[in-house]
C-alpha atoms as a printed R data frame, in Angstrom:
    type eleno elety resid chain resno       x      y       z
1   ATOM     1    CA   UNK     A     1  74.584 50.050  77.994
2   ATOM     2    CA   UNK     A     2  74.656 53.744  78.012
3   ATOM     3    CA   UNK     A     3  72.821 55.673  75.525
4   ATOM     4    CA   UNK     A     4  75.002 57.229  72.893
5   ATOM     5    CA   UNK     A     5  75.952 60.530  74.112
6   ATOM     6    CA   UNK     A     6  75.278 60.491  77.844
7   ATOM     7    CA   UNK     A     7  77.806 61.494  79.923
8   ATOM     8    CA   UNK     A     8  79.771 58.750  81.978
9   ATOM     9    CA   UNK     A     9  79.568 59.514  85.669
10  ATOM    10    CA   UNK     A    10  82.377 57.796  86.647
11  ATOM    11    CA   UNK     A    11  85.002 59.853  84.062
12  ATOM    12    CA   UNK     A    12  86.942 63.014  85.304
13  ATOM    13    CA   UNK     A    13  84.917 65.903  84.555
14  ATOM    14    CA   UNK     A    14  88.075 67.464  84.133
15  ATOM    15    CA   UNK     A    15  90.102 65.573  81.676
16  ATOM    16    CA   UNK     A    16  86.875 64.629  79.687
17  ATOM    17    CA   UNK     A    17  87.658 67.430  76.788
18  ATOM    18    CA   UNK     A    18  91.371 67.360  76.770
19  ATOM    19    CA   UNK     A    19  94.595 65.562  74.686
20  ATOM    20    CA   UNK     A    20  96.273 63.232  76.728
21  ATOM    21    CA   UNK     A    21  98.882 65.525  76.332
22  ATOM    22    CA   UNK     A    22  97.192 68.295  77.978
23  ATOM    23    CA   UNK     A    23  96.094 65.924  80.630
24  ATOM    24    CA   UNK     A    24  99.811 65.007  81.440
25  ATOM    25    CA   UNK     A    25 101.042 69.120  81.629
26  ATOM    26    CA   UNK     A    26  97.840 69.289  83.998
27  ATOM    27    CA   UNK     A    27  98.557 66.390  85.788
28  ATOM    28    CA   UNK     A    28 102.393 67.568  85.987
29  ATOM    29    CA   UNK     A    29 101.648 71.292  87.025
30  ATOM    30    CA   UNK     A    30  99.102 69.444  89.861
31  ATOM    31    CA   UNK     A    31 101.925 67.577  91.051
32  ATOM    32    CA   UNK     A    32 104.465 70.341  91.239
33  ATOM    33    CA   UNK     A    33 102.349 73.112  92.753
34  ATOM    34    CA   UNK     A    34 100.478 71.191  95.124
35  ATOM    35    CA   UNK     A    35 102.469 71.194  98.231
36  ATOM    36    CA   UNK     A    36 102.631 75.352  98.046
37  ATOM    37    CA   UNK     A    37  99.133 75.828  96.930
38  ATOM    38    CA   UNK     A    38  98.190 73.719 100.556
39  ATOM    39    CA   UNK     A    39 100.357 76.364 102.240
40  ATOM    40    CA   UNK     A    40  99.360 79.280 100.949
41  ATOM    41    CA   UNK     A    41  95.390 77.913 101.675
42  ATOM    42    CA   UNK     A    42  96.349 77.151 105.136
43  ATOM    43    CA   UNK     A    43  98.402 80.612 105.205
44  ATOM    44    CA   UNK     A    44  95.235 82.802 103.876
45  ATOM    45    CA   UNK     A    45  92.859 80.724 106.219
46  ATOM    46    CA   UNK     A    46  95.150 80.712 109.400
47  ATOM    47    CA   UNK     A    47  92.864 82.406 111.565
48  ATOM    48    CA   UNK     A    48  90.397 80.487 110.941
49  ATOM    49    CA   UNK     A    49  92.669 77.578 112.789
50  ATOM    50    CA   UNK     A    50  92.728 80.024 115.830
51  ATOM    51    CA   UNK     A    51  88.913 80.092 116.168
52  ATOM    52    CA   UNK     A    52  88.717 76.172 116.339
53  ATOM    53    CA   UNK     A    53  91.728 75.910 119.185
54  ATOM    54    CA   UNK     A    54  89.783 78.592 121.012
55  ATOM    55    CA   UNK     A    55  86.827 76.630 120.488
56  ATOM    56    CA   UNK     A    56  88.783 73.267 121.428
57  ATOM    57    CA   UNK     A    57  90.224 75.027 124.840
58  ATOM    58    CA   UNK     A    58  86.642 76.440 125.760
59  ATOM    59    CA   UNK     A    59  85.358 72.980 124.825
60  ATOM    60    CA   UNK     A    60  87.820 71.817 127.421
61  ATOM    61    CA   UNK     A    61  90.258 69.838 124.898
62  ATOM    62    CA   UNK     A    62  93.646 69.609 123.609
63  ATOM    63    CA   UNK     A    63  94.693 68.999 119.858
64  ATOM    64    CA   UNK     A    64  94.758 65.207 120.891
65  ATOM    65    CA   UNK     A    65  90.971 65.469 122.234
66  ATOM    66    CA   UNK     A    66  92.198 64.411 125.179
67  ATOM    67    CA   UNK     A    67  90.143 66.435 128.392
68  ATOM    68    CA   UNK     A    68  92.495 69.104 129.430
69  ATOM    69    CA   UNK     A    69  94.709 68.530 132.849
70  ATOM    70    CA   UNK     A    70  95.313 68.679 135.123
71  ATOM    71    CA   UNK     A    71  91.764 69.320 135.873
72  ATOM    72    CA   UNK     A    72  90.310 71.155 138.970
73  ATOM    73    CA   UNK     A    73  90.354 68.530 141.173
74  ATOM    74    CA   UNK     A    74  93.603 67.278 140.729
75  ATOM    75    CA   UNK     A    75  95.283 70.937 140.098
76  ATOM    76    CA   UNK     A    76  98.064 71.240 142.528
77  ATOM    77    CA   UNK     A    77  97.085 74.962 142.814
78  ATOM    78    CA   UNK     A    78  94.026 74.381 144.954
79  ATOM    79    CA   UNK     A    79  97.050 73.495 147.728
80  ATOM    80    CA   UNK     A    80  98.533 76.982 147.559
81  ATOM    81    CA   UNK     A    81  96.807 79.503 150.595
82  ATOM    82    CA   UNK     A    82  96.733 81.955 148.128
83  ATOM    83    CA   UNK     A    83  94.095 80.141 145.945
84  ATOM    84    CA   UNK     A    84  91.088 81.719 144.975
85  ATOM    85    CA   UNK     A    85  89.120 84.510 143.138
86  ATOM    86    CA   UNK     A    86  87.357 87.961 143.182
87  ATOM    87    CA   UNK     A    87  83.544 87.152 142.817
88  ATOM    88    CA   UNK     A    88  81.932 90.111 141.204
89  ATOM    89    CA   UNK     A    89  78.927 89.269 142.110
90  ATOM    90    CA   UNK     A    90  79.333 89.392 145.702
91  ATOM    91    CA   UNK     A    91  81.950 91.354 145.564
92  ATOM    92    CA   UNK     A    92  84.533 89.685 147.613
93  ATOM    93    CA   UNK     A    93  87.664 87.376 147.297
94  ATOM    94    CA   UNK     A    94  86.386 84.067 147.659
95  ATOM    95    CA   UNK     A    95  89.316 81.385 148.931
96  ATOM    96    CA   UNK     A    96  89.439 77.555 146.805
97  ATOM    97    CA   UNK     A    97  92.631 76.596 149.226
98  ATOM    98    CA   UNK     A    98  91.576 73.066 149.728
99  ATOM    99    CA   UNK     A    99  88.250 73.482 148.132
100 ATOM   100    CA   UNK     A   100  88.434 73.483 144.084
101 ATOM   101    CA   UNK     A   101  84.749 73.217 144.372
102 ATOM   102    CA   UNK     A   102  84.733 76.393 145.051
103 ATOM   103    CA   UNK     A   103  86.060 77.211 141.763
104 ATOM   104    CA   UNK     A   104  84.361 75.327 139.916
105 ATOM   105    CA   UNK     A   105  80.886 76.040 140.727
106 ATOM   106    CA   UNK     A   106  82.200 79.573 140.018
107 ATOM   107    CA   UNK     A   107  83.412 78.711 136.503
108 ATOM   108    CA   UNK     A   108  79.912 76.616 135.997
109 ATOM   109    CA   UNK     A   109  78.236 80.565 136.904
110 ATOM   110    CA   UNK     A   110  80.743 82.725 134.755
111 ATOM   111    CA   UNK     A   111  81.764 80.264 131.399
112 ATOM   112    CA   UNK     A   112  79.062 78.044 131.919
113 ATOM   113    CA   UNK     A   113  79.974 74.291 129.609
114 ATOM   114    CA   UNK     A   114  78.326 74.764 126.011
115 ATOM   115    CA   UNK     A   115  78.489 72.677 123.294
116 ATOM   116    CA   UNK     A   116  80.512 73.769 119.938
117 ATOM   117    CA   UNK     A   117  79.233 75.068 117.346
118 ATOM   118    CA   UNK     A   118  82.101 75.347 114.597
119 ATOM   119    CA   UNK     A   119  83.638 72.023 115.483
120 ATOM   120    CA   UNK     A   120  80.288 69.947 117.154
121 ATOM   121    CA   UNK     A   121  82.692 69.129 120.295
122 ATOM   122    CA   UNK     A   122  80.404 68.543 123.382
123 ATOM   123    CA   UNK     A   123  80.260 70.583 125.931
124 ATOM   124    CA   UNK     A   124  83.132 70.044 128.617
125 ATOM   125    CA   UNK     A   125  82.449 68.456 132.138
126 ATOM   126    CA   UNK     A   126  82.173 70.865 135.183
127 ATOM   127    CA   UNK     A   127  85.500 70.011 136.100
128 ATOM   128    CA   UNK     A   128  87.416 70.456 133.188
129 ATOM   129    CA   UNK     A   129  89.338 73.721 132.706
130 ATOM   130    CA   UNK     A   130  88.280 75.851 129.412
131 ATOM   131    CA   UNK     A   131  91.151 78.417 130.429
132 ATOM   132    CA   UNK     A   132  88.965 81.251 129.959
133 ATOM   133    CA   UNK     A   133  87.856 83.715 132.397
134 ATOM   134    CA   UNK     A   134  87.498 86.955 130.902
135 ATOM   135    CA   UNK     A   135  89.339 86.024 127.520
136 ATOM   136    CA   UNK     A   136  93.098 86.800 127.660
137 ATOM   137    CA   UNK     A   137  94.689 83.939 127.072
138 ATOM   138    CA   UNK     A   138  92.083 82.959 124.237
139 ATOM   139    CA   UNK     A   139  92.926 86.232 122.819
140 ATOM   140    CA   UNK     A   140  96.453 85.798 123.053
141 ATOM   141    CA   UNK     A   141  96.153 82.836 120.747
142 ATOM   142    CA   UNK     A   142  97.881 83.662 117.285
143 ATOM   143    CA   UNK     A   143  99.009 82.120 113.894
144 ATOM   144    CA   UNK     A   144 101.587 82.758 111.688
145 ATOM   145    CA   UNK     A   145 102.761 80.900 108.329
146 ATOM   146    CA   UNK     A   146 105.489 78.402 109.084
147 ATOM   147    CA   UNK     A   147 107.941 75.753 106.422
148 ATOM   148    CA   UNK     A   148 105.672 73.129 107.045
149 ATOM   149    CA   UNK     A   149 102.054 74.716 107.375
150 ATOM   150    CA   UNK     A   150 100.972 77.184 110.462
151 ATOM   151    CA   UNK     A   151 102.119 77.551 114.173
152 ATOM   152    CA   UNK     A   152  99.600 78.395 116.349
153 ATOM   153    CA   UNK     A   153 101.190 80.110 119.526
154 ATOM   154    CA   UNK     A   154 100.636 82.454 122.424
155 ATOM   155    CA   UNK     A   155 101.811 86.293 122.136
156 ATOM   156    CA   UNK     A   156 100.875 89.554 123.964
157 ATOM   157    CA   UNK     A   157 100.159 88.004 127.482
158 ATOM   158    CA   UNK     A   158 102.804 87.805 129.942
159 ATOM   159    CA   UNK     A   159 100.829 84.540 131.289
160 ATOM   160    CA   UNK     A   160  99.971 82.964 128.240
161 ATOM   161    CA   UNK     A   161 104.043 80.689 128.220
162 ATOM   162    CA   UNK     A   162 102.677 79.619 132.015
163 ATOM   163    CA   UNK     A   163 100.099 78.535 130.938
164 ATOM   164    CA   UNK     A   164 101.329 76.315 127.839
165 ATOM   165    CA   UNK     A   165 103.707 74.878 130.155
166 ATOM   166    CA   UNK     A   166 101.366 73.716 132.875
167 ATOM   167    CA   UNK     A   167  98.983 72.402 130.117
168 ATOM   168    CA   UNK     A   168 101.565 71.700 126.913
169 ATOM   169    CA   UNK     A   169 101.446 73.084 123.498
170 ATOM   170    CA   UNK     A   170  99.000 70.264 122.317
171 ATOM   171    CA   UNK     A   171  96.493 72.700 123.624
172 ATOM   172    CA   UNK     A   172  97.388 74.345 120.158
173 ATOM   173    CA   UNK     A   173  97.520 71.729 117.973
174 ATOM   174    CA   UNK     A   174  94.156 70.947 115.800
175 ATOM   175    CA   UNK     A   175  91.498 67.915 116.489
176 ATOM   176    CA   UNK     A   176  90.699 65.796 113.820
177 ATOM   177    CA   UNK     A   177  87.415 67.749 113.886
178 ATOM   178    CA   UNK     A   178  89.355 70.728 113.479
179 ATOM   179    CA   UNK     A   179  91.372 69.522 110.041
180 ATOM   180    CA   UNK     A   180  87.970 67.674 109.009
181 ATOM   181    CA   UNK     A   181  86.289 71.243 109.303
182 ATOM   182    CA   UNK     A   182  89.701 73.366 108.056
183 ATOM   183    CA   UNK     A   183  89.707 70.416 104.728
184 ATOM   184    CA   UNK     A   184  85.415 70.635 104.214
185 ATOM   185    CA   UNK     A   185  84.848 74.287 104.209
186 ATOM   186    CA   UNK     A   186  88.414 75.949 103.034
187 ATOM   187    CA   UNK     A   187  90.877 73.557 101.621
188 ATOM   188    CA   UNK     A   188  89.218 71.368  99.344
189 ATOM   189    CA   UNK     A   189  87.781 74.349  97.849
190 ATOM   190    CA   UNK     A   190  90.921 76.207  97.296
191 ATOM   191    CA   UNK     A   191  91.970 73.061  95.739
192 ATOM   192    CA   UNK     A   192  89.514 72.498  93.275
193 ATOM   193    CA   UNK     A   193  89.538 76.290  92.302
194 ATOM   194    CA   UNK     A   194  93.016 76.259  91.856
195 ATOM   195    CA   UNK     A   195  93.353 72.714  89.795
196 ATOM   196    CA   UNK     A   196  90.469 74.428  87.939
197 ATOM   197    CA   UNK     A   197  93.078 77.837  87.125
198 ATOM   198    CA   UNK     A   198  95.694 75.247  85.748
């Protein structure tokens, strides 16, 4: 038994002071504004969606969490002559035809694996690409509102196409880490304030 008075737990703090009539309209204006009001949350909050895919990509994953490939080692690129890169730091171009190892120890120097720390994804495996180098194509990444939520795309960078076709647009889709993060910090709160507005 409950002493008289105390508030049940288990009721809707929302409906707890209102006619059942006012808790139908409520229910009613929930149900026919809820679809938008996700929208326009995930249209306000669409860059935050960039950060994580940049954060996925450095983390070396696609929207599937699958590792992103081809990796070094199996990138037919490494089997072109005209493989390789400008080291800075000994200022020379440094050949990887035949030797992605090359490459990859380079990477490990200049984007060296980290853990993230938006998302929690691990930190990638030496071999694994995190398409970044000096940050173009991460900075190419863009959003824009779309019918059915928010595209996430490539724009300003002549590459950045080439490179979604040699690793496939999953590389912008979101992980469920990503839509767990995007629901905890920004939707469910949008939601509640706006149910609370009604």
């Amino acid at each position: 038994m409950k002493p008289h008075g105390e508030r049940r737990h288990d009721a809707p703090l929302i409906f707890e002071t209102m006619t059942i009539a006012e808790v139908r309209d409520k229910i009613h204006r929930m149900n026919e504004g809820f679809q938008s009001e996700v929208l326009r949350c995930m249209d306000e909050n669409k860059q935050e969606m960039v950060f994580s895919v940049r954060e996925q990509m450095y983390s070396g994953v696609d929207g599937r969490g699958a590792y992103l490939s081809p990796d070094y080692s199996s990138d037919p690129w490494f089997t072109q002559p005209r493989a390789g890169f400008f080291d800075e730091e000994v200022g020379s171009w440094v050949s990887c035809f035949m030797h992605p190892e090359r490459y990859i120890a380079w990477k490990q120097r200049i984007t060296p694996p980290l853990a993230g720390e938006r998302l929690g994804l691990p930190a990638r495996p030496t071999g694994v690409p995190n398409l970044f180098i000096v940050g173009t194509f991460h900075t190419s990444i863009q959003a824009r509102a779309s019918s059915n939520g928010v595209q996430i795309f490539t724009e300003g960078w002549d590459q950045g196409p080439l490179v979604e076709a040699k690793y496939g647009s999953q590389i912008f889709a979101l992980t469920e880490q990503a839509v767990a993060h995007f629901n905890r910090e920004f939707l469910w709160r949008w939601l509640y304030q706006w149910r609370d507005s009604l």
